[in-house]
N, C-alpha and C positions, 0 to 999 in steps of 0.2 A: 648653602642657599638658606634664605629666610624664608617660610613659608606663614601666612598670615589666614587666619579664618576669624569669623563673626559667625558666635554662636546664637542661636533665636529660641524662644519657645515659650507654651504659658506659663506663669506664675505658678507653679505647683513642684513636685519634689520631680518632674522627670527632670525641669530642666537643672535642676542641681546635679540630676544624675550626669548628664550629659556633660557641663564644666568636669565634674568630677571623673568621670572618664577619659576627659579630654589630656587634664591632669596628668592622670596616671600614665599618658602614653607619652610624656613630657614635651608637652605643649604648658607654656607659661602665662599668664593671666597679663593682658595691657590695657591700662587703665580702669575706669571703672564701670563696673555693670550697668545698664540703664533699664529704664522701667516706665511702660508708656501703657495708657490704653488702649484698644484695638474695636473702636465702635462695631464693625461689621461680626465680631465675633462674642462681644461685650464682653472680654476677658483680658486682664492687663499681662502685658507680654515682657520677658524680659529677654534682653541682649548682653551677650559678652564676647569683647572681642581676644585671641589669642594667638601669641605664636609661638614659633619653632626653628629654631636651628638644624638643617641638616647638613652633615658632610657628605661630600662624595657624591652627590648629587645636582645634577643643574635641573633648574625649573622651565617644565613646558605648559602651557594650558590646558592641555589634555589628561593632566595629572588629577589624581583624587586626593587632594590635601590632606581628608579624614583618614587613608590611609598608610599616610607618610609616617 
């Protein structure tokens, strides 16, 4: 199964933490990072999206991706 996540957060060292965590539990980087204003919060936000391969596994909705 392919499992797909979009990671979000502001501009600051958590969300590297977060890519980087995501990393380590081998999930793989696709495409490229984006990076947008957020008016309501005046803080620019970045996104990235990632995925994963697992075996032995089928995917239901009810599933916690961050956990796989």
């Amino acid at each position: 199964m392919k499992l797909y996540r979009f990671l979000t957060g502001p501009d600051d060292a958590s969300f590297c933490h977060k890519v980087t965590a995501a990393l380590n539990k081998g999930w793989l980087l696709s495409g490229s990072p984006t990076y947008a204003f957020n008016a309501a919060t005046g803080q620019m936000q970045c996104g990235q999206a990632v995925f994963k391969e697992v075996e032995g596994k089928d995917y239901h909705p009810d599933m916690k991706l961050s956990e796989q």
